[in-house]
C-alpha positions as CSV (number, residue, x, y, z in Angstrom):
1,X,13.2,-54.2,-65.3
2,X,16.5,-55.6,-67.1
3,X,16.9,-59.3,-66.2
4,X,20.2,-62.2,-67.1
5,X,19.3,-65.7,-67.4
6,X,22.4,-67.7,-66.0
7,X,22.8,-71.3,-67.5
8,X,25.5,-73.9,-65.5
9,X,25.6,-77.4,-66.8
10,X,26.8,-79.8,-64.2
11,X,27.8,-82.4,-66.8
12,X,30.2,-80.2,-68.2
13,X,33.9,-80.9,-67.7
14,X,33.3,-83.9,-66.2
15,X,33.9,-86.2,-69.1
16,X,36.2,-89.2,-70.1
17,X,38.3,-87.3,-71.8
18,X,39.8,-85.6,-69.2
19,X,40.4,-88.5,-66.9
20,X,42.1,-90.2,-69.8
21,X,44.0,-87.2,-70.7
22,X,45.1,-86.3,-67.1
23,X,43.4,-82.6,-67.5
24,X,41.7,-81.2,-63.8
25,X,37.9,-82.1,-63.5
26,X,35.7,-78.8,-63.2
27,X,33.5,-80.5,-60.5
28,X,30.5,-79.0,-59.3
29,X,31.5,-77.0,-56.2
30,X,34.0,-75.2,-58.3
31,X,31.0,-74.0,-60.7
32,X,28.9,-73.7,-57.8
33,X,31.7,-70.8,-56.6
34,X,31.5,-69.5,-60.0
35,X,28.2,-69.2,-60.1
36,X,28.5,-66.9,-56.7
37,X,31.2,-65.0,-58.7
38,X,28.5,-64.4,-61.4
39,X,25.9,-63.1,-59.2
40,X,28.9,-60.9,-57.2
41,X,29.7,-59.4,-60.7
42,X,26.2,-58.4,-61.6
43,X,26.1,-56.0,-58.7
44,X,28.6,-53.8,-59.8
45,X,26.2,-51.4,-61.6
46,X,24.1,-48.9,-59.4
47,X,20.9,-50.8,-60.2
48,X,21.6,-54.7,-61.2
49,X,19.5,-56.8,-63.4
50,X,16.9,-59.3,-62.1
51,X,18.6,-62.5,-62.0
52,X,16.8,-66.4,-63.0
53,X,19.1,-69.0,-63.2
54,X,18.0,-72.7,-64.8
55,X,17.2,-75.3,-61.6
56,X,19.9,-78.8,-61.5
57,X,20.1,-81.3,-59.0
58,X,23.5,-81.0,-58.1
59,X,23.1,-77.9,-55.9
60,X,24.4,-75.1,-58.1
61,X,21.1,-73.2,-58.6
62,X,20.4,-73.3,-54.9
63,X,23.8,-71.8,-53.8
64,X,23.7,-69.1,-56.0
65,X,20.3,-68.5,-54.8
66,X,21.2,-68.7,-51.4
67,X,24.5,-66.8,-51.5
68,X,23.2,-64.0,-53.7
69,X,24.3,-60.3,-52.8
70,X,21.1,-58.8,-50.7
71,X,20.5,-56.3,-53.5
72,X,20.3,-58.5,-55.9
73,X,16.6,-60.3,-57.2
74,X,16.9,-64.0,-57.7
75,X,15.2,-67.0,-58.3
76,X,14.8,-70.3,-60.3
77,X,13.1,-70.8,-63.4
78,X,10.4,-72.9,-63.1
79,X,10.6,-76.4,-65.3
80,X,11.2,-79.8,-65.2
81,X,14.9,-81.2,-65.2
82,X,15.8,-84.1,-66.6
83,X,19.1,-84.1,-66.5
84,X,20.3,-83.4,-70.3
85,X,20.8,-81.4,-72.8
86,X,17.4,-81.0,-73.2
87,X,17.7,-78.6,-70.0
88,X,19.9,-76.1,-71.2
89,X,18.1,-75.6,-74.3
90,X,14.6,-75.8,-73.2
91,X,15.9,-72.4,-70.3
92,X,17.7,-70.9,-73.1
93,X,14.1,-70.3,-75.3
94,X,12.9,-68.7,-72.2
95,X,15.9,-66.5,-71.4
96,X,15.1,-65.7,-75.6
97,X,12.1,-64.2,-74.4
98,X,12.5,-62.9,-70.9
99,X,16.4,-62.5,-70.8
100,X,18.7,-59.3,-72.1
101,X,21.3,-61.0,-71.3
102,X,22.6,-64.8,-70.9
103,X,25.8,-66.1,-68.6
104,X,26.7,-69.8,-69.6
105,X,29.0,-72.2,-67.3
106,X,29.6,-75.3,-69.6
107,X,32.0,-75.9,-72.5
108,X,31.6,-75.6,-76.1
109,X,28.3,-78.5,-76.1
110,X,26.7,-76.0,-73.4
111,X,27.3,-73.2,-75.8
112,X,26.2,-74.6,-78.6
113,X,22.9,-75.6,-77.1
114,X,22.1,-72.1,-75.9
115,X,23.5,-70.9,-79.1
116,X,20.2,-73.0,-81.0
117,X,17.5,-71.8,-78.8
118,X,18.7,-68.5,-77.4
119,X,18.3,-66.0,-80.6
120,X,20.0,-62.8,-80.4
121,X,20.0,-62.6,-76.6
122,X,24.0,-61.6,-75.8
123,X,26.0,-64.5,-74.7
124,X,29.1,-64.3,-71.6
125,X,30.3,-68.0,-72.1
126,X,32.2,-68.9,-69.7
127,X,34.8,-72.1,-69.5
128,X,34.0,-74.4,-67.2
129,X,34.0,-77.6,-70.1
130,X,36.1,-80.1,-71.4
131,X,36.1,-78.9,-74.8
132,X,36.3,-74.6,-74.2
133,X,37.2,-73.2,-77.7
134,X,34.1,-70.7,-77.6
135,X,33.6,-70.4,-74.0
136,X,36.5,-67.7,-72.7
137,X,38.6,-68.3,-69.6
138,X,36.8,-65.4,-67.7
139,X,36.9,-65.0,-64.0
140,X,33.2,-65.4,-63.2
141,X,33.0,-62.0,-62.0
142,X,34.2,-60.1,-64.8
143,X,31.6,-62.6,-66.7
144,X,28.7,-61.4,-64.5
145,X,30.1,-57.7,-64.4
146,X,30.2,-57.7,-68.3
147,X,26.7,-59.4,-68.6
148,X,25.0,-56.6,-66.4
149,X,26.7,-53.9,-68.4
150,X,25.1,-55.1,-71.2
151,X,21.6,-55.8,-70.0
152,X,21.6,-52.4,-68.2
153,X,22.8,-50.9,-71.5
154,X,25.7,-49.4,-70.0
155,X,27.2,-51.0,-72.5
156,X,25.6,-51.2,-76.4
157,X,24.9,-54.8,-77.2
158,X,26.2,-54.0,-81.2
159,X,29.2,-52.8,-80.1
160,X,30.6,-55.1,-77.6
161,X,29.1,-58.9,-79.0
162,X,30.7,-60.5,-82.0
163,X,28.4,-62.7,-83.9
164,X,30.4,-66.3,-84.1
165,X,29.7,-68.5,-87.1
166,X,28.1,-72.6,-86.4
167,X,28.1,-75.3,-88.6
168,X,25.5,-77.2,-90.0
169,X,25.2,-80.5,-91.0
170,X,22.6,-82.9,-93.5
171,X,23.6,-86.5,-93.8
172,X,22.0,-88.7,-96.0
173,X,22.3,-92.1,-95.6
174,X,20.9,-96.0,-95.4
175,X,18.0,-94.6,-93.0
176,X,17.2,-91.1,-94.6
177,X,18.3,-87.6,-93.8
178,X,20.0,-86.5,-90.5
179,X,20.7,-83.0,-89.4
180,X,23.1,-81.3,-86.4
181,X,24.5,-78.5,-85.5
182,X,28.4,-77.5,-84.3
183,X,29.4,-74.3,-83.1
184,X,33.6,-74.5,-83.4
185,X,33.4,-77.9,-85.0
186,X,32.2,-80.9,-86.6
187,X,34.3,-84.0,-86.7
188,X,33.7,-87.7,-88.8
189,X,35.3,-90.5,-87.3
190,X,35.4,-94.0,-88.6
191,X,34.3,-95.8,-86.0
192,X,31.2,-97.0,-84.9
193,X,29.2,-95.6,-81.8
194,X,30.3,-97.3,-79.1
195,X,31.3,-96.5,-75.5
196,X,31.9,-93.1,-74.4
197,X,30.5,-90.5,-76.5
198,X,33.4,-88.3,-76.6
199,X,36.1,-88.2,-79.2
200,X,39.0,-89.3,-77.4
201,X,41.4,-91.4,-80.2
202,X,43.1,-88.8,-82.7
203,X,43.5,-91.7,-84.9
204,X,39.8,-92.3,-85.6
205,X,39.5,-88.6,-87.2
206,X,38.9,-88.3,-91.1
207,X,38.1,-85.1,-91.4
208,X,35.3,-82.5,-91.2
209,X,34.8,-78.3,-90.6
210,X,35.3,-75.9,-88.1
211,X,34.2,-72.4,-87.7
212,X,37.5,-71.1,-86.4
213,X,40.9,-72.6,-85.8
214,X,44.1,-71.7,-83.9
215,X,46.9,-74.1,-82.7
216,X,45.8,-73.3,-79.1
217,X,42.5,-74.5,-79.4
218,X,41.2,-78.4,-78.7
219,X,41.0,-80.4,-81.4
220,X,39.8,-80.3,-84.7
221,X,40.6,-76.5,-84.6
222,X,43.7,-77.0,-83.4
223,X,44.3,-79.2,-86.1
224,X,42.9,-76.8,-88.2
225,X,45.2,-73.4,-86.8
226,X,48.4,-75.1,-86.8
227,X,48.1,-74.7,-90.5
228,X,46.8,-71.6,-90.1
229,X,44.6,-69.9,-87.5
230,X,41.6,-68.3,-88.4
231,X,39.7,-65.5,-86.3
232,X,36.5,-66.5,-84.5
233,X,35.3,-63.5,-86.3
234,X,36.3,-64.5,-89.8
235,X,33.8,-65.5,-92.4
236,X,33.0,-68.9,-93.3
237,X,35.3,-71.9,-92.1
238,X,37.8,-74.5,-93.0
239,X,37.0,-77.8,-94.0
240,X,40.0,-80.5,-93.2
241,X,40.2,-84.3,-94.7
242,X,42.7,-86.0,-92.1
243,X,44.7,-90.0,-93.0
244,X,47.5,-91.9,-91.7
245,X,50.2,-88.8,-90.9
246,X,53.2,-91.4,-92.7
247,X,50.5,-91.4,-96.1
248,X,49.9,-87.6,-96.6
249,X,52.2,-84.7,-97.7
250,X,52.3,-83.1,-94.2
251,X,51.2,-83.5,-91.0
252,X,50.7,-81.4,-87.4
253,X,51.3,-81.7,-83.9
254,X,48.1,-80.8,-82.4
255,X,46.0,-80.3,-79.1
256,X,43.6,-83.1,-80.0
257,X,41.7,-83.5,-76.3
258,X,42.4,-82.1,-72.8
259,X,45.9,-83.1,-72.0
260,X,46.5,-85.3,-75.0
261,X,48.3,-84.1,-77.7
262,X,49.0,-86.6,-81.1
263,X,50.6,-86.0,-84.9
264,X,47.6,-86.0,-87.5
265,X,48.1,-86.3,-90.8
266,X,46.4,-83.9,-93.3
267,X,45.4,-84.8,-96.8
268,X,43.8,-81.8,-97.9
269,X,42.7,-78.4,-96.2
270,X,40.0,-76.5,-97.9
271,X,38.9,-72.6,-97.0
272,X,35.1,-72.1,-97.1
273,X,32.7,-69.2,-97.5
274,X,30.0,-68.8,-95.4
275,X,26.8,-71.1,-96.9
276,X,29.5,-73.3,-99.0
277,X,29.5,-76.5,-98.1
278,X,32.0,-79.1,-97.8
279,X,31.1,-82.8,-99.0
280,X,32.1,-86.2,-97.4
281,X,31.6,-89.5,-98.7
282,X,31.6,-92.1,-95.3
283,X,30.9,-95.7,-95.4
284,X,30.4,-96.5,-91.9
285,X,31.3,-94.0,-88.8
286,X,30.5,-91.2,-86.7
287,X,29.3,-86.9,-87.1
288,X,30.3,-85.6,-84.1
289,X,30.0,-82.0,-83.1
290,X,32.4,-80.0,-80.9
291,X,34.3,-83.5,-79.6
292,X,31.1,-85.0,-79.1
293,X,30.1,-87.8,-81.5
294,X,26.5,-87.4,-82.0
295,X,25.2,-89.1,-85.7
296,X,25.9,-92.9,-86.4
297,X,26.0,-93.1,-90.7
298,X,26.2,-96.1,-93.0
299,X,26.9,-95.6,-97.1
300,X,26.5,-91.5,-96.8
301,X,27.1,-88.1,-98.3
302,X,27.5,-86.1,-95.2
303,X,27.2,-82.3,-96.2
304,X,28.5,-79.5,-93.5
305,X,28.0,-76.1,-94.4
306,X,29.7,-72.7,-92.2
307,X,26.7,-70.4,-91.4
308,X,26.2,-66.9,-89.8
309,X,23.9,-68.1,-87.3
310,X,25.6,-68.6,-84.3
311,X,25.4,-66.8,-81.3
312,X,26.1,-63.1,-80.2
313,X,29.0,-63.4,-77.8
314,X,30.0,-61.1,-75.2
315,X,33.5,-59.3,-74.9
316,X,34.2,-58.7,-71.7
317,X,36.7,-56.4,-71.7
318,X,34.8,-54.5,-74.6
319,X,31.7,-54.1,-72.2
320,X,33.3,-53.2,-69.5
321,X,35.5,-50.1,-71.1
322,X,32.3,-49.2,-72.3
323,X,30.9,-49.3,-68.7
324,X,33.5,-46.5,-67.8
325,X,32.9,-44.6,-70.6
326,X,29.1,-44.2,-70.2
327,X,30.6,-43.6,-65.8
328,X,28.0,-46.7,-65.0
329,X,31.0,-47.8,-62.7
330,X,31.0,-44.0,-60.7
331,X,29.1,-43.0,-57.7
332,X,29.1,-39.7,-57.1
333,X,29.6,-38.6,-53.5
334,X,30.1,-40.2,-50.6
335,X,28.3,-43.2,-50.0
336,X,26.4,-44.0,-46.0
337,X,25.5,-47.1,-45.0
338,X,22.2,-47.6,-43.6
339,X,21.8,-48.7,-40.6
């Protein structure tokens, strides 16, 4: 039996950033009714996939439970929530497992979570974030559609999933070696960790990597692509060392948060292969990955290095063309309801 994990974080979207930035709030009804469109997608194929989706306490799991087409198998995974990150990822090395595919509600933190515990299981990442450069602006139901093509193998897995690069991070400093992992981005900021965790002042940015950049993408990638854009597929990644936009030889208008857009100015801009590593010397401040900050460093050598080993990712269209090619969409003659 074929089975899709589905993963919706109820923190995601939520954040500072988009209150401050005047971007919409995904709340939790709204992925509750994406959720529903998951499930509604997965039915499309003569015989859907089993179905577990990751318990919250927001009421998310239990709608989709509740409101599940009749022909379709679901339940809750069985763990212990505690309301972090530590949630997602814990699901997502079961769904390695037990899954043959993996829907994800969140942003590019959500992803990236998956992305570390999840293997090769195919990823549909949807956007329901703050920060959604990986996650794709799917309706829900072409998301669930697309993930039971692929678990039924209606659709081949190789064909249809891009592999997309992370970064990965060692920082030495005062109190020894620290690591992290981004998945678009990792940014250093020069300020200490205080308040909200997100990365919401452009002028704190120094610099750091991303794994693919394009002028319509949120933050550092945007940065990044309004030099020039580079494919999610491409290898390797672009390392960027940012300063005062009147002190540098050019500068960018960029996307730098939801609804907040600021001038940055760029010192140097360096293309990476994949497994070369860009080096940054920080006195005091902050590693953050995909907007988030995450490492507080004093007097280190922060080393961030592009890698091949982020997730497989789902292309919805892709899966679904190949859905009509091997007819998993056709019923042949007429169809009677039972009564």
């Amino acid at each position: 039996m074929t089975r899709v994990g589905l993963i919706a974080n109820p923190a995601a979207g939520r954040d500072i950033r988009r209150l401050t930035g005047g971007a919409s709030v995904v709340d939790n009804y709204a992925k509750r009714r994406v959720a529903e469109c998951v499930l509604e997608g997965l039915a499309v194929v003569a015989e859907p996939p089993d179905v577990a989706v990751m318990p919250d306490r927001s009421g998310i799991a239990d709608h989709a439970v509740s409101e599940a087409p009749d022909d379709l198998a679901v339940e809750r995974v069985e763990m212990t929530i505690e309301e972090s990150a530590a949630d997602t990822r814990r699901v997502a090395a079961r769904f390695r497992e037990s899954a043959d595919a993996v829907v994800v509600l969140g942003g590019d933190g959500t992803t990236r979570d998956v992305a570390l515990e999840v293997g090769d299981v195919p990823v549909v990442s949807v956007s329901t974030g703050t920060n959604n450069v990986v996650p794709t602006p799917v309706d829900g139901t072409v998301a669930g559609a697309a993930a039971a093509a692929v678990a039924t193998g209606a659709a081949d897995a190789d064909t249809v999933t891009d592999r997309h690069g992370r970064i990965d991070v060692r920082a030495d400093d005062v109190n020894g070696e620290k690591r992290l992992t981004g998945l678009a981005a990792v940014e250093i900021t020069d300020r200490s960790f205080v308040g909200t965790r997100a990365v919401i002042d452009p002028s704190e940015l120094v610099g750091g990597v991303v794994s693919r950049a394009h002028p319509s993408d949120i933050g550092l990638g945007s940065v990044a692509g309004c030099l020039e854009p580079l494919a999610p597929d491409a290898p390797g990644g672009v390392a960027l060392r940012l300063d005062d936009p009147e002190a540098t030889p050019r500068s960018v208008s960029a996307i730098v948060a939801p609804g907040m857009t600021a001038t940055i100015g760029i010192e140097e801009r360096e293309r990476l292969d994949w497994n070369e590593p860009a080096t940054f010397d920080v006195s005091d401040g902050v590693v953050g990955a995909d907007g988030e900050r995450e490492l507080e460093v004093v007097d280190a050598t922060v080393e961030m290095t592009p890698t091949t080993d982020g997730p497989r990712l789902v292309d919805a269209d892709a899966a679904l063309g190949a859905a009509v090619e091997a007819g998993a969409l056709v019923r042949e003659g007429p169809l009677l309801e039972e009564r």
